[in-house]
C-alpha positions in Angstrom: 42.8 143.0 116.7 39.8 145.4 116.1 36.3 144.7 113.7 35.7 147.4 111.7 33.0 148.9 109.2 33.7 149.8 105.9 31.3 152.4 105.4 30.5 152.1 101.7 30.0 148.3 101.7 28.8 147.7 105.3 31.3 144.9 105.4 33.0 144.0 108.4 36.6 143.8 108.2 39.3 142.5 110.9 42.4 145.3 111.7 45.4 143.9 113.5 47.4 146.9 114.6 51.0 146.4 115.7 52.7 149.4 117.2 56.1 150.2 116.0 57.7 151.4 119.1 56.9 147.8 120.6 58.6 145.9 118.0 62.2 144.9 118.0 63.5 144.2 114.5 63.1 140.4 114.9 59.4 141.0 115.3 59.6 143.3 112.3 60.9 140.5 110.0 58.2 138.4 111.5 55.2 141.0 110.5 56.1 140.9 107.6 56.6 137.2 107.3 53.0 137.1 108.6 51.7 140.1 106.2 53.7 137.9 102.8 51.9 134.7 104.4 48.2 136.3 104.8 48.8 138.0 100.9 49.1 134.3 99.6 46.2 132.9 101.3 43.3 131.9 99.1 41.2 129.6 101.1 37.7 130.3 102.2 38.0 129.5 106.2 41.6 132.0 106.2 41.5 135.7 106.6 42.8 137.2 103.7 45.1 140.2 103.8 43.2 142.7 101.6 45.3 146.0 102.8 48.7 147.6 104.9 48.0 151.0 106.2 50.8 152.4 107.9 51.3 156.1 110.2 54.3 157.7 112.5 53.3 155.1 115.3 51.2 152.1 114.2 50.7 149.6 111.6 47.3 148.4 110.2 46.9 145.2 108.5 43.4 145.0 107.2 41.7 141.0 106.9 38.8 139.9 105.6 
């Protein structure tokens, strides 16, 4: 997990980056478990999942 910047806002956001070529496709199903979970979250002390980036090798799920 990384803090980031968002430039335009100044608002710090949380990045959890999972690389693909470490995951085996039990860990797969449970990313996305985890990503569906975080999505339904509404709760003021829970990071919310406000964005899935995704490249060749990595996957970036943004929190607030």
């Amino acid at each position: 997990m990384k803090s980031v910047l968002k430039i335009e806002t100044q608002e710090v956001r949380i990045v959890k980056i999972y690389r693909k070529n470490e995951l085996s496709s039990e860990l797969v199903s449970m990313v996305k478990e985890e990503i569906a979970f975080f999505k339904t979250l509404d709760h003021p002390n829970i990071a919310k999942c406000l964005e899935v980036l995704e490249d060749e090798h990595k996957l970036y799920v943004v929190l607030d």
